[in-house]
N, C-alpha and C positions, 0 to 999 in steps of 0.2 A: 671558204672561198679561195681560189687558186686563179692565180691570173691564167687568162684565156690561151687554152693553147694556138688557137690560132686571131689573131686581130679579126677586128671588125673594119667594114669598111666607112667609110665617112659618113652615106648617108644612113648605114642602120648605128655607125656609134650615138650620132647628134639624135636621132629618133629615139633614142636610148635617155639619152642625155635628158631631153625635152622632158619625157615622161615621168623622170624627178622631179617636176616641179608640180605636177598636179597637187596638191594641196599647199605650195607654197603663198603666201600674202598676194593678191594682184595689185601692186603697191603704181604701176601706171596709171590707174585711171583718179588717180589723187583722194582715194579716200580711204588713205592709210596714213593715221596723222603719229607715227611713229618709227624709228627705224633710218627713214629714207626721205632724202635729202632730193629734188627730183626738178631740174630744170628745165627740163621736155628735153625732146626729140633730137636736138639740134647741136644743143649741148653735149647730149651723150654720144652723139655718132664722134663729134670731134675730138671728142675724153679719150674714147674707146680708140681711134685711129691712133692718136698721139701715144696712149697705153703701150700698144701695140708694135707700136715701130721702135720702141726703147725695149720691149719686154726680156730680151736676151742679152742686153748689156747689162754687166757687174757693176753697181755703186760699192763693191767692196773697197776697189782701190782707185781713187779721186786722180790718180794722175796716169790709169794706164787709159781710162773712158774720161777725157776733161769736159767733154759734151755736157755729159752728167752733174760734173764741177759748176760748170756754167751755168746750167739749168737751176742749182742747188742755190747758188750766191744770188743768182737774179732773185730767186723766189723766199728768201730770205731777206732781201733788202726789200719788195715789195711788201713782205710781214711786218719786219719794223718800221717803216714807214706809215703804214696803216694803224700802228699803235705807238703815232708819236715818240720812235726810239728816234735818239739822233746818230751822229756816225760813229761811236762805238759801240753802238748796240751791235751782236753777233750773234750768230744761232744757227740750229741743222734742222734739216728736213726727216722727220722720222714717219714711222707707220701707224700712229694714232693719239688720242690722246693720251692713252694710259702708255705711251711708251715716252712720251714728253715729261708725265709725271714721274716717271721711274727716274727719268735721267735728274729731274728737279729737287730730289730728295736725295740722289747720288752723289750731286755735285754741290749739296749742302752738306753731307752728311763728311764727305774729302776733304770741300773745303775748311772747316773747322777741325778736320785730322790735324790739317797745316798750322792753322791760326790760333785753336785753343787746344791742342793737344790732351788737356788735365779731360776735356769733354770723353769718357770712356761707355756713357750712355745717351746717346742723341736722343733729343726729343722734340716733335714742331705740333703746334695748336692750331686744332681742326676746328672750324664751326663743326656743327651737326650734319651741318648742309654741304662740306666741303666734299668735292667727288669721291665714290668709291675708291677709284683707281691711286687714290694715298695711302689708305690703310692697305691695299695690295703691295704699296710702294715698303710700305714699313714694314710688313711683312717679310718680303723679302730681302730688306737692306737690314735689316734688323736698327731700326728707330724707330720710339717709342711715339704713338698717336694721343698726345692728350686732346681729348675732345671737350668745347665747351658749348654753352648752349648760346641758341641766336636770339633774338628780339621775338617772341610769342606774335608781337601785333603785327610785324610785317615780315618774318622770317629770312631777316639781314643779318649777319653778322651782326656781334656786341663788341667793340671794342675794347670796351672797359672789364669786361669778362677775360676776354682774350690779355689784357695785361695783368692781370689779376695770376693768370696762368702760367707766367713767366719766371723760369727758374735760372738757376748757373748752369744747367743742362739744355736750355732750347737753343735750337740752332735754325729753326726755321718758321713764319706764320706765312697764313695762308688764305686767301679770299678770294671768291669768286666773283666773275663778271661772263657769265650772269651764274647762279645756283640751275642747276638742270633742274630742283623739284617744283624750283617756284619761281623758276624767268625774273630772278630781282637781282641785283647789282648791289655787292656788298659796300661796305662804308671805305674804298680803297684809302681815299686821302688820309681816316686818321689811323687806320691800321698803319700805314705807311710814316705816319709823325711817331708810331710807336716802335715800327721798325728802328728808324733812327736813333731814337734816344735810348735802346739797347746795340745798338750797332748788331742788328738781328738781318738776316736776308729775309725777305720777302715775295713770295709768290705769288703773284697773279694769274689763276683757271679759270682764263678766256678760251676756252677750247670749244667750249659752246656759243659763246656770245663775241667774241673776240672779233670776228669778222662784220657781224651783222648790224653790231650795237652804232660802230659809227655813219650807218646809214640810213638809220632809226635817228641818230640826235641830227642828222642834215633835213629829215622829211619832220622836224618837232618836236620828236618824243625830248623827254625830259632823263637824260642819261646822264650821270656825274662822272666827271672825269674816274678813266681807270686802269691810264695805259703808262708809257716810260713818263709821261708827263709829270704824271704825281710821284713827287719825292718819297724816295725810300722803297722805291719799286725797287726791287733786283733780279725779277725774271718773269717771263709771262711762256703761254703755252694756248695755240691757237690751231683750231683744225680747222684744215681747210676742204676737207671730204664731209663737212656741214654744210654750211650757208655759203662758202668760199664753191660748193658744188662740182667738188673734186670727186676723182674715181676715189674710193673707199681704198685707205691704208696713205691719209696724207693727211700729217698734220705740221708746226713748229714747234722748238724750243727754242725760246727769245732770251741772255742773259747782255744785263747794263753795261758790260766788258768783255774782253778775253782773259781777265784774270782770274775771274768766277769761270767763263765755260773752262778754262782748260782743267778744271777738276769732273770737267762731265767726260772727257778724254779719257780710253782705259787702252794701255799700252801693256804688251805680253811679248820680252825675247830670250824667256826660259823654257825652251822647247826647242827642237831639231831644225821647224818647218821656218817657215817665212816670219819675221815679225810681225804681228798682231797690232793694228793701231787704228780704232775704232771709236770716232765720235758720238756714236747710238751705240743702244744693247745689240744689233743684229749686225753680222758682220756681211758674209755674202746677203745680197739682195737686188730684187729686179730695177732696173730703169724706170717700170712703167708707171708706178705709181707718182714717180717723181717728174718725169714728161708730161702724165697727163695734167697734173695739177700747175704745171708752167702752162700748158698749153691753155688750159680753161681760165687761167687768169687773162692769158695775153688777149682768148677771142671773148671772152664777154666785156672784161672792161671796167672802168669806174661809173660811166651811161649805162651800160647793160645791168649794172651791179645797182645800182641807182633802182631801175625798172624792174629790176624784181623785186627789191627792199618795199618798194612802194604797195604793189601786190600783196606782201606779206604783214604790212605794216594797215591796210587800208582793214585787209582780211582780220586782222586779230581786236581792233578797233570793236569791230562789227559783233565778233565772236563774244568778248569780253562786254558789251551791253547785251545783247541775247542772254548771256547765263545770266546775268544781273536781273534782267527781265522776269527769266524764270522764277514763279513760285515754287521754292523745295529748295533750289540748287543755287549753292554759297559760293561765290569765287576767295579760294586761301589770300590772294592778294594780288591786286592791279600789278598785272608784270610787267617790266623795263622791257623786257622782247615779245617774240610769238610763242611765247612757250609760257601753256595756262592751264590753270589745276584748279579742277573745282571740287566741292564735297555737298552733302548733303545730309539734312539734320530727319526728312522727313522718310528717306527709303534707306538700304543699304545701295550701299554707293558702287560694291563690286555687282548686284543684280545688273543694276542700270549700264551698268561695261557689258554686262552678258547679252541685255538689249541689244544695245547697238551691234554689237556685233552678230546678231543675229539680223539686223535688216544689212546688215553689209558696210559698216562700217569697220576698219577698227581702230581702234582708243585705248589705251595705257593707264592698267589699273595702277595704282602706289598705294605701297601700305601706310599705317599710318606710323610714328614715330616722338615718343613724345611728345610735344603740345601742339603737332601737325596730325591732322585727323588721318584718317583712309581717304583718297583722292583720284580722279581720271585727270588725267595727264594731255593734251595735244600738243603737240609738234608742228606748226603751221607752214605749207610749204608752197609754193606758186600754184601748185596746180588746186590747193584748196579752196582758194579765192573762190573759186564758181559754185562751191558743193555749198558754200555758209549757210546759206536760207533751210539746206533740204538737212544738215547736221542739227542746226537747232530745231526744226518741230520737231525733227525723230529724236533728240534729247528731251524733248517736254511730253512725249509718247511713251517712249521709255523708261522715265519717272514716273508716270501713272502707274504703269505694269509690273513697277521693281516696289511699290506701297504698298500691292499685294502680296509680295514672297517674300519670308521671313529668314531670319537667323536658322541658320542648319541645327537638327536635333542631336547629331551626329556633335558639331563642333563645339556645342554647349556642354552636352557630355565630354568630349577630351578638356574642352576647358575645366571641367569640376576635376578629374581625374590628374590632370597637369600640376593643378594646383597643391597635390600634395605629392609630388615626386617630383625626387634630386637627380636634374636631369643628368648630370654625371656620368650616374648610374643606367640609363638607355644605351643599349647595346641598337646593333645598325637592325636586326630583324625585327625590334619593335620601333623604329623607324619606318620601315616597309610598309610593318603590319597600318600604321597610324596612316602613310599615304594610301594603302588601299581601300581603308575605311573612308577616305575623302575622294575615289575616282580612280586615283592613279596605280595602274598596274605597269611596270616596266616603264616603257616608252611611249607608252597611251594615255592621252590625256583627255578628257571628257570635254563634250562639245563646250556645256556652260561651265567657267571657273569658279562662281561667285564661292562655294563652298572649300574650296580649295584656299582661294586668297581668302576668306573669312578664318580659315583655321590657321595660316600663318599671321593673317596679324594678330592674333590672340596670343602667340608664342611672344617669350623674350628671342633676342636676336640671336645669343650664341645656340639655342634649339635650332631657330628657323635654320642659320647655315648649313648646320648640322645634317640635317632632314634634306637641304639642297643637295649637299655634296654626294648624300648617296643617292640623289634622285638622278642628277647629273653621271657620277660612276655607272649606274646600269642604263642610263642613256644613249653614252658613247660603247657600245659593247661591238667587238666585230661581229661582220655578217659573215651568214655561215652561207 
């Protein structure tokens, strides 16, 4: 493909434009409990104006656009505030939460460059549960993920596991408020009396619940403290393109000082060009995502934020006795927010996802991991509130229909055949070959997943990523 020798005009580019989305999710009409974060109409025209009127201003450099500055500091002090920092709490505005967690592990990994020097192998302790976007973090910073396991009964962080784990090499632990896989709110206070009594930093991934949970504990719910309040916090990471209902690419990094962030700081004047001095991993970058995320704090509000919390909070109630209701369908655990994962002992759990999604829903399969089964996942968001009555009969319909479709014949065979080969030794054409025997050719993926996801949770995990990367490589292929 060669770009156009001659432009299109506006109304056949956008016509153009348009006709990409035909098979995209129609995530407007609220019954898409995944993804997307969706405050109506009103909200988004004023995201999208404010977006838009910053879009061509550089946050690269804080003092030639101060607009930007200002928008930055308001919307930071507004974060810690919201997470009981007091006034030396500091922190920057980045583009998500896995770029909040890069910088978390950055500025753990510096700061102990500084303070424990002998440290020449960093290492910080994951729940099971703790986000992807850490072992991405350690990945790329090169510090090592020790992982431990969480509470089987309520799938919280273990404390006492987690100190068990601690060596002359950790330089960082880490607990969620809330866990994305199971909406629960880790044990912050004693992880944090553990931080302490190693003189260890502390991470708090509120990136999911960080906004929402404190108006969850004002409408009732039963939330434990888990913000700058609890001793031994020394940084937290909160998106505000969640529940904060930001345009997408706005999230914070929160740390207890400026003597912790300034190791998140990465300065470069070994070059010809300008000095480099860059509080996030991105250097040039637009205004807009940082306007529009001032601009929807400033028009919805603590009331507005309130009225939707309720909505969400009213809606998940409802939801969470509906599955209980249900005969077949297990709730993993009473979640601290809206975000609920249930299994089931009587059907396959990925049919029942194929279900719904075939009357028009969609629903987020999880695989399973350890002593957390295979699970659907929902994301609960304002506009769900209305759908609740017509999501639960069509889940107890779709349990019927998923009692009668069994285990693939196909994945029962790779599972015998798996079992005696040293995946190692799998080259990427028997990768291919194994995705095409499940559906997937190229970029094509088949209407119903269930045999798909049935064949990766069978895998160990270093396979399944395996099997992704090249499913993802011929993914992204140009168009010709």
């Amino acid at each position: 493909m060669k770009i156009p020798a001659q432009g299109l005009s506006q109304e056949a580019l956008f016509e153009k434009m348009e006709s990409y989305r035909e098979n995209d999710v129609t995530w407007r009409d609220g019954r898409t409990w995944a993804y997307v974060y969706d405050a109506g109409p009103e909200v988004e025209s004023v995201i999208k104006k404010a977006y838009m009127s910053f879009l061509s201003e550089n946050a690269l450099d804080p003092t030639v656009f101060p607009s930007l500055l200002r928008f930055e500091n308001e919307v930071i002090a507004m974060a810690a505030d919201h997470l009981n920092g007091d006034e030396n709490v500091v922190g920057n505005f980045t583009s998500g939460g896995t770029e909040s967690i890069i910088l978390t592990v950055k500025t753990a990994r510096d700061y102990y460059r500084k303070h424990k020097p002998e440290i020449t192998q960093p290492e910080m302790i994951l729940p099971v549960t703790a986000h992807a976007a850490f072992h991405k973090a350690a990945h790329y910073l090169d510090v090592k993920p020790v992982l431990v396991p969480i509470n089987p009964e309520d799938y919280r962080a273990d404390p006492e596991k987690m100190r068990e784990a601690i060596n002359e090499n950790t330089i960082l632990l880490v607990g969620s408020a809330i866990s994305y896989a199971h909406g629960v709110v880790d044990p912050i206070e004693e992880i944090g009396k553990i931080a302490l009594e190693h003189d260890l930093l502390f991470h708090v991934d509120a990136c999911m619940g960080g906004f929402l949970l404190p108006y969850f504990r004002r409408l009732g719910g039963d939330v434990p403290p888990f913000g700058f309040e609890v001793p031994g916090v020394t940084s937290m990471s909160m998106d505000l393109h969640k529940y904060g209902f930001a345009a997408k690419g706005a999230s914070v990094i929160l740390h207890k000082n400026k003597d912790i962030r300034k190791h998140q700081i990465y300065a470069c004047a070994n070059w010809t060009g300008y000095t480099i001095i860059n509080p996030t991993v991105q250097s040039t970058k637009s205004g807009g995502p940082l306007a529009g995320a001032w601009a929807v704090l400033n028009f919805i509000g603590d009331e507005g934020y309130m009225k939707l919390a309720k909505q969400m909070y009213d809606a998940t109630q409802k939801i969470v006795e509906g599955i209980e209701a249900i005969d077949g369908l297990d709730l993993l655990v009473r979640p601290d927010m809206n975000l609920v994962a249930f299994t089931s002992d009587v059907a396959d759990i990925f049919h029942v996802a194929d279900e719904m999604n075939a009357k028009g829903w969609y629903v987020q399969p999880q695989l399973g991991y350890e002593d957390c089964p295979p699970n659907i996942h929902l994301s609960i968001n304002p506009k769900s509130a209305r759908w609740v009555d017509d999501l639960l009969a069509d889940l107890k319909v779709s349990l019927e229909a998923a009692k009668q479709l069994k285990q693939s014949e196909i994945v029962e065979s790779l599972k015998d055949m798996l079992g005696s080969v040293d995946t190692a030794t799998i080259d990427d054409s028997m990768y291919t070959q194994m995705m095409a025997m499940a559906g997937i050719e190229g970029a094509n993926l088949p209407d119903r997943m269930a045999e798909i996801n049935q064949l990766l949770n069978t895998l160990p995990p270093d396979f399944k990523e395996k099997m992704l990367v090249n499913f993802l490589n011929d993914l992204f292929t140009p168009a010709s």
